[in-house]
C-alpha positions in Angstrom: 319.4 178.7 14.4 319.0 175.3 13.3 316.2 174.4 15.9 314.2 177.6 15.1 314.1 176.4 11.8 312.8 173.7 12.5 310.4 174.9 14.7 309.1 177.6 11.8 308.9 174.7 9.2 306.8 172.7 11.9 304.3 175.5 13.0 304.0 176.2 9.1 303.3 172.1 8.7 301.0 172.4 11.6 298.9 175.2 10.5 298.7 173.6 7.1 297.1 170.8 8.2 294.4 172.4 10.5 293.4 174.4 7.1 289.7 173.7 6.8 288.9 171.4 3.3 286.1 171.8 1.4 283.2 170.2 2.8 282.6 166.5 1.5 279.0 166.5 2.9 277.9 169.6 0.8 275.4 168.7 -1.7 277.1 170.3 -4.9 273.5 170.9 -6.5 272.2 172.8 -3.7 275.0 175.1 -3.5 275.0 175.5 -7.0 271.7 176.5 -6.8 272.5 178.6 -3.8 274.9 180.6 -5.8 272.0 181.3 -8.7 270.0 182.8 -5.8 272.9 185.0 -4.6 273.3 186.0 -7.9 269.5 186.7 -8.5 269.5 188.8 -4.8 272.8 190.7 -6.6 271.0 192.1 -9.4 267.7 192.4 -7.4 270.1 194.8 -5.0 271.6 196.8 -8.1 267.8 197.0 -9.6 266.4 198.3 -6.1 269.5 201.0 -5.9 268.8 202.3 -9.5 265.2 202.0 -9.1 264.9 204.9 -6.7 266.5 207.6 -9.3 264.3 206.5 -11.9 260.5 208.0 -12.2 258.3 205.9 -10.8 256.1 203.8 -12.8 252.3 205.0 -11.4 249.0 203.2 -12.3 248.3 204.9 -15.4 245.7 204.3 -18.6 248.3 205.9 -20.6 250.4 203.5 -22.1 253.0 206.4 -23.3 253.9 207.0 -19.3 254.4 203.2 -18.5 256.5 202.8 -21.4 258.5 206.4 -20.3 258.7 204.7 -17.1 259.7 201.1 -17.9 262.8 202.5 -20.5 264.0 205.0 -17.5 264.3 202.3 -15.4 266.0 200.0 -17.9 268.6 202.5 -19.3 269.3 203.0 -15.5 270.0 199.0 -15.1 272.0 199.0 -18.1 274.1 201.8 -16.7 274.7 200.2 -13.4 275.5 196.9 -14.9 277.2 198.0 -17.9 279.5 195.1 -18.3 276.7 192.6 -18.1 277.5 189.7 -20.0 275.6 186.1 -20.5 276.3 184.0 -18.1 277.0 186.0 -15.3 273.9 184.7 -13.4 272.9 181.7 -15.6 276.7 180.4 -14.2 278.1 177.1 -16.4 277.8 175.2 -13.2 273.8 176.7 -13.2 273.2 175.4 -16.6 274.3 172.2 -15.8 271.5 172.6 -13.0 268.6 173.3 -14.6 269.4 171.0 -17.5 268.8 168.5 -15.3 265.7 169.9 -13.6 264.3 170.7 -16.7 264.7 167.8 -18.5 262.7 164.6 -16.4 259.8 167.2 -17.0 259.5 167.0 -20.4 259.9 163.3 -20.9 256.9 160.8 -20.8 252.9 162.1 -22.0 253.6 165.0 -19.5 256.6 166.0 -21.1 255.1 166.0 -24.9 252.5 168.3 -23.4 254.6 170.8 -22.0 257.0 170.8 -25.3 253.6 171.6 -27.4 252.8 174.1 -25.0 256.5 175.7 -25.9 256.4 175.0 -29.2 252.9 176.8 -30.1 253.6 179.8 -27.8 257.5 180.4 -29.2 258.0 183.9 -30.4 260.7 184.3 -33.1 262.8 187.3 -33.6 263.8 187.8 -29.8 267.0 189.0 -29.7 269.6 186.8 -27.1 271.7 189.7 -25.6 272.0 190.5 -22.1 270.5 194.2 -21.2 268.6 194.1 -24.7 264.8 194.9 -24.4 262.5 192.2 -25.1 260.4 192.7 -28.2 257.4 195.1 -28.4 254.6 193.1 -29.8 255.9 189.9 -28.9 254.2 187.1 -26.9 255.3 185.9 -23.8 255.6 182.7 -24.3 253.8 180.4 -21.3 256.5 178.6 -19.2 254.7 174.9 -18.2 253.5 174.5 -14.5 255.6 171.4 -14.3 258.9 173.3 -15.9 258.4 176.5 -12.7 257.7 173.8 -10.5 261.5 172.3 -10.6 263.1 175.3 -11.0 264.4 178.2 -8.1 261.3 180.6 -6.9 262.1 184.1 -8.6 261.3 187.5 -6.9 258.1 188.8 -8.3 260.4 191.3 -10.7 262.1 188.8 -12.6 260.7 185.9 -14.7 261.9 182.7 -16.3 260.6 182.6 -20.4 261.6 179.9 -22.7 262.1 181.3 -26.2 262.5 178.3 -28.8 265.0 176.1 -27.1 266.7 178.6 -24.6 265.6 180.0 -20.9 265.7 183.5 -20.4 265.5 185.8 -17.4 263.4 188.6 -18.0 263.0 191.6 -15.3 259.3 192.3 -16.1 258.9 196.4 -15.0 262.1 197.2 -17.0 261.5 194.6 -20.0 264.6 193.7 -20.4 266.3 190.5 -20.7 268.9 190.1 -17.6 270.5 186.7 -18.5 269.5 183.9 -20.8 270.8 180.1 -21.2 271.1 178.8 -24.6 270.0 175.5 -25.3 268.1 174.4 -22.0 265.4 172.8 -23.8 266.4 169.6 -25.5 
């Protein structure tokens, strides 16, 4: 009894030690931003299911049927992610991120340049709320070349903004604000 205890206690001691640990070599800001893009390709997925029940928005002059169009597919976004919550794309470990990819770009003459650009284009009176609608009659405030140009490449249905002194992600044919990240502008 007393030897197949001992083996047990020394396969279990074995196995242990062949468990794989975390990779050392993994650069921790690529996979962080690695994770943002899985997240982004998560919602695009839910957006591309839901898009498919919800009319279709057609080239139109009237603006009455791209609105129709743009609130179906919104309240149908809302409904599949109804527990949406800030922060579930824009992770802690994300913010962290793009802190620091943002902010070498807005240091220096360069820098002062593209926090002039923010500063004249900011729109007040956006609501920060996951699922809300952005604004009717409110600008879209110009994101800086040299800001895109650092961060992750976006599918062409969702945009970065910068309202004030926070980043938003916007999905442009439902207007509506996905995720947003306070403070990411210093």
């Amino acid at each position: 009894m007393r030897a197949a205890l001992a083996f047990i206690v020394l396969a279990t001691t074995s196995v242990a030690a062949q468990a794989p640990k975390p990779d050392q070599n993994v650069n921790p800001t690529a996979a962080t931003l690695q994770d943002f893009k899985a997240r982004v390709d998560q919602y695009m997925s839910v957006r591309k299911k839901v898009k498919g029940n919800a009319p279709p928005l057609k080239q139109t002059p009237d603006p009455a049927e791209i609105r129709v169009a743009t609130e179906a597919l919104a309240t149908a976004i809302r409904e599949a992610r109804p527990d949406a919550r800030q922060g579930d794309i824009f992770t802690p470990d994300v913010q962290m991120v793009f802190r620091h990819l943002l902010s070498p770009e807005l240091k220096g003459e360069d820098g002062q340049h593209a926090k002039k650009v923010l500063k004249d284009d900011a729109p007040t009176g956006v609501p920060l709320k996951v699922n809300a609608k952005y604004p009717d009659g409110k600008s879209f405030p110009t994101v800086p070349s040299n800001l895109l140009l650092n961060l992750p490449k976006l599918p062409p249905e969702v945009e970065y903004r910068i309202i004030g002194k926070n980043l938003i992600l916007r999905d442009t044919g439902a207007d509506l604000i996905v995720d947003f990240m306070l403070n990411a502008i210093k």
